[in-house]
C-alpha positions as CSV (number, residue, x, y, z in Angstrom):
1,X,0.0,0.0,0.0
2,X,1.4,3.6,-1.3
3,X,1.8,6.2,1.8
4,X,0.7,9.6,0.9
5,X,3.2,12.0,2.2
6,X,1.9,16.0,3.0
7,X,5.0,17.8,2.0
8,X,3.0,21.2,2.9
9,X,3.0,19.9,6.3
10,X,5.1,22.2,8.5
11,X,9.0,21.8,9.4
12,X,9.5,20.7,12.9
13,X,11.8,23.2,14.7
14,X,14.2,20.4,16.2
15,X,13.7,17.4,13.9
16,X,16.8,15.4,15.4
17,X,14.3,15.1,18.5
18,X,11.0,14.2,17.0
19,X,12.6,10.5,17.4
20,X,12.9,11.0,21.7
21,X,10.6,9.3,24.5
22,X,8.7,12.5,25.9
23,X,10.8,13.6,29.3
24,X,8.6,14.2,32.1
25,X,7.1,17.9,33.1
26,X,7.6,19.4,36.8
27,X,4.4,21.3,37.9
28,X,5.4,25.1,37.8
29,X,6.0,26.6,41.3
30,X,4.1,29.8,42.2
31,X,7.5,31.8,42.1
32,X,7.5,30.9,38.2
33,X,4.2,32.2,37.3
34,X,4.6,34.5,34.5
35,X,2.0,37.4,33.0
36,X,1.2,36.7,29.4
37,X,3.2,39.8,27.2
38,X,0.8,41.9,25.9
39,X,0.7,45.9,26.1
40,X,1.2,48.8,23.6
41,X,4.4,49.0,24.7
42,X,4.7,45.4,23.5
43,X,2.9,45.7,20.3
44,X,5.1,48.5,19.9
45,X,8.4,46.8,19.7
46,X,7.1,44.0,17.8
47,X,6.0,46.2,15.2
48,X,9.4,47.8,14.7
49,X,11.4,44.3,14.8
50,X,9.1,42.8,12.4
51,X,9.0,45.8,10.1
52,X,12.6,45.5,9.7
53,X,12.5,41.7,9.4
54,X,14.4,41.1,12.2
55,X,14.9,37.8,14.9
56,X,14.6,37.9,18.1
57,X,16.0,35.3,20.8
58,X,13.1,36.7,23.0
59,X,10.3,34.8,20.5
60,X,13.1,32.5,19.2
61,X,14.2,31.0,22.4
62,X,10.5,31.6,24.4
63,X,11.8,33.7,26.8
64,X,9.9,34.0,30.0
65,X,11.0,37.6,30.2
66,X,9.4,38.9,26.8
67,X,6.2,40.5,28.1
68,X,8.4,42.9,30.1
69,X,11.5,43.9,28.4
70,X,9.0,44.5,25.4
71,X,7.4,46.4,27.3
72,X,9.6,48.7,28.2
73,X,11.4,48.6,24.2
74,X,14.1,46.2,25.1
75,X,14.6,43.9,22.8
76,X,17.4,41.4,22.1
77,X,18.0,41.1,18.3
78,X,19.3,37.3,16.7
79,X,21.7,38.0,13.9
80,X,22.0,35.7,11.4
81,X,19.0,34.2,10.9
82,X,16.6,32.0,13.2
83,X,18.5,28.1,12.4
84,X,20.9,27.2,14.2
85,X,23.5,24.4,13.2
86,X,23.7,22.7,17.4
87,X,21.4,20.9,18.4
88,X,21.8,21.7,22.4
89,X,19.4,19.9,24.5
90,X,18.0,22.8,26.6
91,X,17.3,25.2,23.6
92,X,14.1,26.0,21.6
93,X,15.8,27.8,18.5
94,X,15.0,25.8,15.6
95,X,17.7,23.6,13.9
96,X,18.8,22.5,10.8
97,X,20.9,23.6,7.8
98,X,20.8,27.7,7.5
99,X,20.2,30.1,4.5
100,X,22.9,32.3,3.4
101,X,24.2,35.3,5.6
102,X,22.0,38.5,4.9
103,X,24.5,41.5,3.7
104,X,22.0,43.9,4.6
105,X,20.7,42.8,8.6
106,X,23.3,44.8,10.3
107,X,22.5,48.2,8.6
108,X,18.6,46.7,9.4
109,X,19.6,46.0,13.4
110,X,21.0,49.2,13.4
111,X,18.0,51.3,12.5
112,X,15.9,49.0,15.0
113,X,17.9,49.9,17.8
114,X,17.8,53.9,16.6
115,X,14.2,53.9,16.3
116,X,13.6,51.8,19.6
117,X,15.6,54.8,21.1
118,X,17.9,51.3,23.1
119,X,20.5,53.1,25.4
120,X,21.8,49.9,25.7
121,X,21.9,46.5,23.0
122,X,21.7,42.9,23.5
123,X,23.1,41.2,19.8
124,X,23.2,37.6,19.8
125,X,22.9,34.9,17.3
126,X,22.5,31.0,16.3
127,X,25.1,28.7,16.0
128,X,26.9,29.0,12.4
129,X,29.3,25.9,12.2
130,X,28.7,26.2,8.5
131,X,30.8,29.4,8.4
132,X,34.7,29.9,7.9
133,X,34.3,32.2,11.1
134,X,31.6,31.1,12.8
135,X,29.9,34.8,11.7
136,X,32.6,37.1,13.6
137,X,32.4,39.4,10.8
138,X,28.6,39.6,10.9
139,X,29.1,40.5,14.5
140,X,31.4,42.7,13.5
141,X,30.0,44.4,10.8
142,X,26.8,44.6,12.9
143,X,28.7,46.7,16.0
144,X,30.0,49.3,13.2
145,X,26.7,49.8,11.7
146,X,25.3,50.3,15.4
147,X,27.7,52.6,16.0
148,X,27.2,55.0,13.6
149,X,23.1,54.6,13.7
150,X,23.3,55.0,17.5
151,X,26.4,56.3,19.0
152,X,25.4,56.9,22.4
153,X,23.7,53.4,22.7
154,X,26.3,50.7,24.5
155,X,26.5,46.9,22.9
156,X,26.6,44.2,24.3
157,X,27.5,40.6,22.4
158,X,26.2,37.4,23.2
159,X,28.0,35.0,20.8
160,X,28.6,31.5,20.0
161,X,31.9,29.9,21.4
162,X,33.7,29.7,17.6
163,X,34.5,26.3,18.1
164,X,37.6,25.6,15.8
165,X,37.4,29.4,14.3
166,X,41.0,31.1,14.4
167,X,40.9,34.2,15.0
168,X,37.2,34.9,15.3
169,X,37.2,36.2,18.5
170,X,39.4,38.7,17.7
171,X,37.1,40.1,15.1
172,X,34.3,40.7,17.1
173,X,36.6,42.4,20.4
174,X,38.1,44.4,17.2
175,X,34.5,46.2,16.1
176,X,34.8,47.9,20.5
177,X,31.5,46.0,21.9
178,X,31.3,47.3,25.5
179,X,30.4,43.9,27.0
180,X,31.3,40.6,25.7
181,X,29.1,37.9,27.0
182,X,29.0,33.7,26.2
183,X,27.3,31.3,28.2
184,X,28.4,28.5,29.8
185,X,25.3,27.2,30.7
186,X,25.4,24.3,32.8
187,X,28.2,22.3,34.5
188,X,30.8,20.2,32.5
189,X,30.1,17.4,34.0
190,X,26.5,17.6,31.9
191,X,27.6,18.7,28.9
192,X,27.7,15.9,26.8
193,X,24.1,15.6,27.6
194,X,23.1,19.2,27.4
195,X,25.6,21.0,25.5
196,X,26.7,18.4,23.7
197,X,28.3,20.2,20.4
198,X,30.3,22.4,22.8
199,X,33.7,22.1,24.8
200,X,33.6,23.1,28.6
201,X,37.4,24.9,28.2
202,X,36.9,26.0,25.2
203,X,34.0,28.4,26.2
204,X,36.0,29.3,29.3
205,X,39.1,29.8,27.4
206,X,37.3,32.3,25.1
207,X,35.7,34.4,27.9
208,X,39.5,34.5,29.6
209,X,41.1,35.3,25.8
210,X,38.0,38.3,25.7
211,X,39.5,39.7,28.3
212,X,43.0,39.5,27.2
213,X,42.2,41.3,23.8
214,X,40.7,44.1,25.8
215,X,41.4,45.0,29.5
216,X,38.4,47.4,29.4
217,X,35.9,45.2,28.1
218,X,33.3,44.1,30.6
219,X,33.0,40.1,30.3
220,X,29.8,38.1,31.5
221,X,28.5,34.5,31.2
222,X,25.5,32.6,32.8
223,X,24.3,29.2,34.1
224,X,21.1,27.6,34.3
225,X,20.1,25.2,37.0
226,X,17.6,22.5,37.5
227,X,19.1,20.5,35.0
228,X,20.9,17.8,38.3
229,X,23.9,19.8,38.8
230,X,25.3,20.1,42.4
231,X,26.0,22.6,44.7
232,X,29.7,22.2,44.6
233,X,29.4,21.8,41.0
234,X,27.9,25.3,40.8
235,X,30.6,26.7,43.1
236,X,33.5,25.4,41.2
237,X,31.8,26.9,37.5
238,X,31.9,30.1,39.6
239,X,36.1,29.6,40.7
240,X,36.7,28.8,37.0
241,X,35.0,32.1,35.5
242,X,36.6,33.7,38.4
243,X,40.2,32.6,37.2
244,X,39.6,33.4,34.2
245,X,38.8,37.3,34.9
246,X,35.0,36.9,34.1
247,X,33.4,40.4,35.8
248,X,29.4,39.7,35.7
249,X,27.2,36.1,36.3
250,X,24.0,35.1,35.6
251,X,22.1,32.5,37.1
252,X,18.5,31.1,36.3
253,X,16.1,28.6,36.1
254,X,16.0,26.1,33.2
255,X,12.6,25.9,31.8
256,X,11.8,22.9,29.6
257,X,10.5,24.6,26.1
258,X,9.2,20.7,25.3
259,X,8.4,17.4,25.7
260,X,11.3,16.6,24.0
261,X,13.8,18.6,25.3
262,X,16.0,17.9,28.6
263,X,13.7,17.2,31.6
264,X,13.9,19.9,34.3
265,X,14.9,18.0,37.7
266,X,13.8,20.4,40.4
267,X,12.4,23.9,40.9
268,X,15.3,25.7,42.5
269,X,13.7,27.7,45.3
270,X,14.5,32.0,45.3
271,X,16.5,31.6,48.5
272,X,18.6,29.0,47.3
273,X,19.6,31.7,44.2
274,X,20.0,34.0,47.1
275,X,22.7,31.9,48.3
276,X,24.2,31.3,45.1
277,X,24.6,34.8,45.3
278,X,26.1,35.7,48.1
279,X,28.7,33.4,47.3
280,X,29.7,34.6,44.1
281,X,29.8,37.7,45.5
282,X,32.2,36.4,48.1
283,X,34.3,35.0,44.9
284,X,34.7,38.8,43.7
285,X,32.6,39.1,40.4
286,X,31.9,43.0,39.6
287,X,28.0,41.9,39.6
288,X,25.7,38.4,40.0
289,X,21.9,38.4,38.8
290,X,20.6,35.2,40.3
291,X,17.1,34.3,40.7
292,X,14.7,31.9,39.0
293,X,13.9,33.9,36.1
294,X,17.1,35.9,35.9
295,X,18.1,35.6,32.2
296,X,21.1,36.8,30.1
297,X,19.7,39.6,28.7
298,X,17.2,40.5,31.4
299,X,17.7,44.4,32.5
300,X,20.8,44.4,30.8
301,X,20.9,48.0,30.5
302,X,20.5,48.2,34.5
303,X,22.9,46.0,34.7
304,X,25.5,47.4,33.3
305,X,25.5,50.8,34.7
306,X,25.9,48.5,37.7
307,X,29.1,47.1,36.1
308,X,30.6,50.5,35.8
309,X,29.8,51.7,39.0
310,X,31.5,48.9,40.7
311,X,34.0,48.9,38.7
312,X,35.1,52.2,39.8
313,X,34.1,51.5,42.9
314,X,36.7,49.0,42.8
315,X,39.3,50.9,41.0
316,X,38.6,53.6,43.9
């Protein structure tokens, strides 16, 4: 018997996980119980990214935080289109193989963040194993083009951890972002489960080599937890970004996007993130943002006025 096939029927954002057993979903604590985004200052912003055809990691990724920051105009643009080549086990962002770089999305970013009036940028962007440099120059070009759309406006750069990409790093610190931020995520101990196209040392190497390209730059990354880390496993991520001159943390939740995505082990209670806290205070990072929906982007304007402040603080 023939089988019909519907080729209209829609891609599935991660195919490589249609073929999983369904993991199990934790009921939602009350401390995770989120508004639904919708306000004119939301419509607002949507309006403007979409009429510059423009990504978002706020839609892309399902961020928690989207009816707020949208709210208020903050939004955090996705360069280089919305497929990414990982397939990481924690992340909605579709997958699969991408389309060819657009030429013309930095000068588009640029006039976005001019018209949303941003005094400070969030620019991240998917995974592009497909390219000789992993998209620096996108970055970089996208930095410039901010720079002369919106001079007063600080940037901040989110990026992927150029995995095998000489010299890639170096482009992007070259372009002047004011804060250079990669994640590490989650533990290495889990990364073969969670993170599995990444290295452990090789994102902390490139946060430390940040650093070394530009003693001004402010550099950040962030963990999730939920995901069956440890205590002391959390404590020793924080002594490794310390060593390796990393100024700003970020610590949140994990929140399972699906079925078929990496099961979320507990609910980490608010004053347990207020302990994580206080000890990477006591470890000497310039600022830690720790709670359960604490995000990388999430008042990252705020934040880094923060940054400067204790950073002179410091010098002082």
């Amino acid at each position: 018997m023939a089988t019909l096939i519907d080729t209209k029927a829609p891609r599935p954002r991660h195919p490589e996980k249609q073929a999983r057993s369904d993991t199990p979903a934790l009921p939602k604590p009350a401390w995770l119980r989120i508004r639904a985004p919708g306000s004119p200052g939301y419509d607002a912003t949507r309006a403007i990214v979409k009429a510059h055809g423009l990504h978002t990691v706020c839609e892309e990724a399902a961020c928690p935080n989207i009816g707020s920051c949208w709210e208020q105009r903050h939004a955090t643009m996705m360069i280089m289109g919305s497929i990414c080549t990982r397939a990481c086990a924690f992340c909605h962002v579709a997958t699969g193989l991408p389309h060819d770089l657009d030429s013309d999305e930095p000068r588009r970013v640029a006039s976005a963040v001019a018209e949303l009036g941003l005094k400070h940028v969030v620019i991240t962007s998917v995974d592009r194993d497909d390219l000789a440099d992993g998209g620096a120059a996108h970055f970089a070009e996208t930095i410039r083009c901010i720079r002369q759309a919106a001079p007063d406006t600080t940037i901040e750069v989110l990026t992927p951890d150029f995995l095998r990409k000489a010299e890639a790093l170096e482009k992007v610190i070259a372009a002047g972002p004011d804060v250079f931020n990669h994640n590490l995520e989650t533990v290495p101990g889990l990364y073969v489960k969670i993170r599995p196209g990444a290295r452990y040392f090789q994102s902390l190497r490139l946060l430390q080599h940040a650093k070394e390209l530009d003693r001004r730059l402010f550099t950040k990354s962030g963990l999730m937890v939920g995901l069956g880390e440890t205590r002391d496993e959390i404590v020793q991520v924080m002594d490794d970004l310390r060593h390796a001159d990393v100024d700003f943390l970020t610590i949140g939740q994990y929140l399972q996007p699906t079925s078929k995505h990496a099961e979320v082990k507990r609910y980490v209670p608010p004053e347990e993130f207020d302990s994580l806290k206080r000890i990477a205070e006591a470890k000497g990072f310039l600022l830690v943002a720790a709670s359960p929906l604490t995000r990388s982007s999430h008042h990252a304007g705020e934040h880094f006025k923060q940054l400067q402040t204790a950073r002179q603080g410091k010098s002082a």
